[in-house]
Structures are given as structure tokens and as C-alpha cells.
N, C-alpha and C positions, 0 to 999 in steps of 0.2 A: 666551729664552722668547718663542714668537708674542702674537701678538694673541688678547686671548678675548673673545667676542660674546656677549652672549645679551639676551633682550626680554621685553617685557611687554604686555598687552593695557589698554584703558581697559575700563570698565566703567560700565553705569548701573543703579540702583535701578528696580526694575517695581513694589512697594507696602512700602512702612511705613518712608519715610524718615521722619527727627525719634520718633514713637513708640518707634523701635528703641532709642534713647538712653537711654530709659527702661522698659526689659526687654522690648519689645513685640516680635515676630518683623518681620520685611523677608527680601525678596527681590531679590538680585541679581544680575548678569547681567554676563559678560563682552561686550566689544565688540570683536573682532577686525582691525575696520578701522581699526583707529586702533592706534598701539604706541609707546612707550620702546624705548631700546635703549642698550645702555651696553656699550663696548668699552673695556676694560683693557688697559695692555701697562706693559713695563719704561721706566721716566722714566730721564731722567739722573741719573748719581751723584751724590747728598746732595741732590737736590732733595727729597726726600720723594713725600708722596703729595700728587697736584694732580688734583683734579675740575672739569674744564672742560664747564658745560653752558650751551651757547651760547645756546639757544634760551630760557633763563630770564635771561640776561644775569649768568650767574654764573661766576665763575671763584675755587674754593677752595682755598686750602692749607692742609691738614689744620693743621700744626703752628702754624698765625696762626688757625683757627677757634675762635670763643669756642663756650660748652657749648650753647648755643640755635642753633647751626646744626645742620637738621635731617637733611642729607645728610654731612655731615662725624659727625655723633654715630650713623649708619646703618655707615660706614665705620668709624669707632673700635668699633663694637660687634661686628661680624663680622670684626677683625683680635684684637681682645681672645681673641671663641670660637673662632678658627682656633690663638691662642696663634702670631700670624703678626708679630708686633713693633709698636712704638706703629708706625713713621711709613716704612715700604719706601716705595722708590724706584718707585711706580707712578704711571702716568696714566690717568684715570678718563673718557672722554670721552661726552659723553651728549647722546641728539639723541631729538625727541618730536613726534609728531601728537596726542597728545592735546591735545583746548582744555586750558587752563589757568584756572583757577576757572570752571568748567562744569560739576562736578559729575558728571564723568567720570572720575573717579579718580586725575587726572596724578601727585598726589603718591605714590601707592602704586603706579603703575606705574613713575615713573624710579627709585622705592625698590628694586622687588622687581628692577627688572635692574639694578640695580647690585648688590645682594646676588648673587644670581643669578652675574652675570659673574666677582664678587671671587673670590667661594669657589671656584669654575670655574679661573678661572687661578690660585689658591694649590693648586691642586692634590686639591683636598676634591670633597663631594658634600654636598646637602645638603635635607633631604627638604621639602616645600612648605610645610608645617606650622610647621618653624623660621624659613622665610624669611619666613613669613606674622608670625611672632611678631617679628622682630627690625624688619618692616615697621615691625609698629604703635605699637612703643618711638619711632623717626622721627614716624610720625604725629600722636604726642602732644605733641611739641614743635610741631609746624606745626598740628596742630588744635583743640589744648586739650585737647576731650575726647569724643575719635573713639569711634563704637559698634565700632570694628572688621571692621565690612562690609567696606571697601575693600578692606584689605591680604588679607580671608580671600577674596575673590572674585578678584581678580589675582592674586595668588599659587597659585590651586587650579585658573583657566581654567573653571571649570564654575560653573551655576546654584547658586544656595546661597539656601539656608532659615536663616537664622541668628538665634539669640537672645543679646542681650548677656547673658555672665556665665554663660550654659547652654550654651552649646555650638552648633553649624552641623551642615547634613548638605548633603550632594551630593545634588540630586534631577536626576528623570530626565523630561522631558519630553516627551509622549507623540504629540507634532506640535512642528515645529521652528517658531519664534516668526521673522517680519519685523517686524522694529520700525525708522521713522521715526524719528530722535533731528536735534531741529528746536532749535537753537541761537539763546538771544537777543542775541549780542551782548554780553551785560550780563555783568560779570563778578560772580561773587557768594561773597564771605566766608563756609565753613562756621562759624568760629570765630565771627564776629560773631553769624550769624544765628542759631546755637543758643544761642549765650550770651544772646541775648534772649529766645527764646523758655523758658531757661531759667529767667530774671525773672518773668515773667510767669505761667509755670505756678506758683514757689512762691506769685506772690499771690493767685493764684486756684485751687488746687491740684483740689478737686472737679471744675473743671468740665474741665480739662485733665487730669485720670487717665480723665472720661468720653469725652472725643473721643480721647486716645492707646487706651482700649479698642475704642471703633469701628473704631479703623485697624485694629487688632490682629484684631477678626471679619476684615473685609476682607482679611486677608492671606493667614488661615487657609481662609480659600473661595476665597483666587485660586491656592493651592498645588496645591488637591485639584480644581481647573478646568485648570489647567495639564497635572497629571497623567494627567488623563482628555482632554484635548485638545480640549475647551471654548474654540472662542477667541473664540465669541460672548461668553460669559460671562464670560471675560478682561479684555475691551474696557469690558465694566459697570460689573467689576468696580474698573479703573482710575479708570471716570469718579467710582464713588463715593469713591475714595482722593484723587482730586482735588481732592473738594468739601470733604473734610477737612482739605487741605491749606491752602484757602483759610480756612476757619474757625480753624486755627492761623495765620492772618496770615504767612504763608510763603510766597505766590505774589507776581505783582506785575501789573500790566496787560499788559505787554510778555509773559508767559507764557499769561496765561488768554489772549490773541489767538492766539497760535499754535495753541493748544490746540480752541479753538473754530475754527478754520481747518483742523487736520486731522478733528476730526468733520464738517465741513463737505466735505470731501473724498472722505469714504466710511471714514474710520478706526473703527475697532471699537472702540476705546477711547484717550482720551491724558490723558495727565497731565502736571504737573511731574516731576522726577524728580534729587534731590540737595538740597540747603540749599535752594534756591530765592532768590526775590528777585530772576532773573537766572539763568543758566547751562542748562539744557535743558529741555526738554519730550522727554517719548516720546509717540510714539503706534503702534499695532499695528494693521498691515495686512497685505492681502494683495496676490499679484502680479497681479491686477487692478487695486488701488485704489492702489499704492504711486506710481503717474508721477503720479496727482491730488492725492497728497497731497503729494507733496513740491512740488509746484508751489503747491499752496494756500498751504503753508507759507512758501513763498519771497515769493508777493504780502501775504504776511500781514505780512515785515518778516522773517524769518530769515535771521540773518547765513550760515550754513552749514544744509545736511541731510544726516544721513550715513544711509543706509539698511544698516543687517548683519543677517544670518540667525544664530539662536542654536538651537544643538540639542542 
């Protein structure tokens, strides 16, 4: 049996990160320039299955993986539903441009191509939906307690409108988006950061159902801007999801500079965009303003800028 390939895309949130946690709608976005890839082939006799991903400094052997490894319990989960044996003689090898806690989705992209590739070379198909679903069983062990965005937006490639516990829809974008994704350097814990903010909201509960509802207007007026191909109003509308963001103590210095760096640039609109703390910023321009902003952003201290067109 050859070798079987297949990839994944990162992704970032454009409005209602943290709110979504707590039933509020969000928007997310694949990112095509950045990708997972995970190639499977036949291992040596009785080694078992060995997932080697070098670039996380990881090297697993299924059968010595305790239950809290989140890529090993991804693989036992999709050899379990293929009914494909506890432990075949496969090698899992995984290689990734996405940052790693940036808030670009790494974990639901080396997730979904490795699903993706396994079921591929055992011989299956297997429709988005279920790879999305076997995703975020993975993601719950590496994130506590994921809204589900990630694995629903990398696994489907297209923009999504998603409500935890109600269900996503695929929308259709009525002008194709260039968005600046301006990188702090800073790596940033969604697990930590949402578990505090989840503190926090039970102690103060009113006034945190009142700002996750502002996010939640915001998101619902940047769906039906987007739609109508608004990108004026886009750009606004981020900056006010930003300023929310900050009010949930979820930004940090190192983000609001960039951010203010690519308005300063000519950006239509930028925000944080993921847990925050650390990890990105977006900002939406156009091919006019996009050499100024990423140059902004570069003087401003951004460790990377990846510019992708989303349509």
C-alpha cells in the first residue's frame, strides 16, 4: 500500500471570539496560506501505529499513549469507526505552517489531516461533517472546552456563521475579503485564557452576558455586511468587536500596537482575532493599502504577516 497525503488549512476568527463560548454566533475564516499535512504509509511489522510530528517535537506510539494525548485519542477514534484494529502497523508523519498557539487553528488543522489522510489510506471516505465531529472530540482534550469553530471551519474550508449547540451554516461572501494576519510573537493558551475569563464572568455574570451580547449585535451586522459586500462597514465593524474584546480583558499591549499600527496603515478595520493575550491580530485591507499595512505592522513589532484572500 502507497503513501496517502492529504492537508489542512489554518484558520482565523473575523468577530465573536470568547462570546461564541457562551451561545453567541462568530465568524470564521479559513486561511489557505498556511497548512497541515499528514502522510500515512505502512510502518514496519508489529511496530504499531507511530505518529511522528516533528515540527511540535512529538513522536507518539499509539500503544504507550496515555488517554490525554490528543492526537493519539484522534487516531484510536477513527481506527475504532473504520472498525480498522486497535494498533496497524502505520506511520503517521505530520508537518505544519500554521503558528502554533496563535490562534490560527494548528490543532484542528494537523487534527483534520490526519483524519482526513487515515480514513484515505484505510480505504474509507468520509464526509466533512464527521471529520469535523471526530476533530473536536481531539480538541476537547487539548482545549478544555472548545466552542467548536475550529474544527467546523478547517474541516468545511469555507466561511462559517456558527452558534455553539445550534448549529453553522456556510455563507457566501459577496466581495472576496484580504485580510493582514499580524502575528505577536506571543504564544497564547486558549485553555488558560478562556478558563479565566470563564471565572470571571460567573463572578460578575450581568455584566458579562451584557458585553458577550454586544459582541453577538456585532457579529450579526458583520454577517449581513459581509453578504452585501460592505467592507467599509466590515472594517467598523471589527474595530467595535475589538473594543469588546479589550473590555473582556482578552487583549494585551503587544496586540492593541499592532492593531493600532494597521489602522494607522490605511486598514479598514483590525482586531484581535483567537484567545488573545498573544497570538494574532487581523486586519482588512485592500490591494492598495495591504504593502502599508504589513509594513506598519512589521515596525510595529510583528513577528510574521501573512496576507490570504478569502472568497
Amino acid at each position: 500500500m502507497s503513501m496517502t497525503i492529504a492537508q489542512a488549512p489554518g484558520k482565523v476568527i473575523l468577530f465573536g471570539e470568547h462570546a461564541v463560548v457562551y451561545g453567541r454566533p462568530a465568524i470564521a475564516v479559513p486561511v489557505t496560506e498556511v497548512k497541515a499535512e499528514a502522510q500515512v504509509e505502512p510502518g514496519e511489522r508489529g511496530q504499531g501505529t507511530v505518529i511522528v510530528a516533528s515540527d511540535m517535537g512529538q513522536r507518539i506510539v499509539l500503544r504507550e499513549a496515555g488517554d490525554g494525548e490528543a492526537l493519539a485519542h484522534l487516531v484510536r477514534l477513527v481506527l475504532k469507526r473504520l472498525r480498522a484494529g486497535r494498533d496497524p502497523d502505520l506511520t503517521i508523519t505530520v508537518t505544519s505552517t500554521v503558528p502554533i498557539a496563535r490562534g490560527m487553528g494548528s490543532g484542528a488543522a494537523v487534527a483534520t489531516a490526519i483524519a482526513r489522510a487515515l480514513i484515505k489510506h484505510l480505504g474509507h471516505w468520509a464526509a466533512s461533517r464527521t471529520i469535523s465531529d471526530l476533530v473536536y472530540q481531539s480538541e476537547v482534550l487539548y482545549h478544555g472546552t472548545p466552542s467548536g469553530i475550529d474544527n467546523t471551519v478547517v474541516a468545511f474550508e469555507k466561511p462559517i456563521y456558527f452558534v455553539k449547540d445550534e448549529g453553522w451554516e456556510v455563507f457566501w461572501l459577496a466581495k472576496p475579503l484580504l485580510l493582514a494576519i499580524g502575528d505577536t510573537g506571543i504564544e497564547s493558551s486558549t485553555r488558560e485564557v478562556v478558563g479565566d475569563l470563564r471565572q470571571r464572568a460567573a463572578a460578575d455574570p450581568g455584566r458579562y452576558e451584557a458585553l458577550f451580547d454586544q459582541v453577538a449585535d456585532v457579529t450579526r451586522a458583520a454577517r449581513t455586511a459581509l453578504e452585501l459586500g460592505q467592507q467599509e462597514a466590515t472594517g467598523r465593524l471589527m474595530d467595535e468587536n475589538h473594543a469588546l474584546l479589550q473590555e473582556l480583558d482578552v487583549s494585551c499591549p503587544a496586540l492593541d500596537q499592532l492593531v493600532i499600527a494597521a489602522r494607522e496603515g490605511g486598514a479598514l478595520g483590525a482586531k484581535l482575532s483567537g484567545a488573545g493575550r498573544g497570538g494574532n491580530m487581523v486586519a482588512l485591507v485592500t490591494q492598495e493599502t495591504r504593502g502599508a499595512v504589513d509594513m506598519m505592522l512589521r515596525l510595529a513589532g510583528a513577528a510574521n504577516v501573512t496576507v490570504t484572500e478569502v472568497r
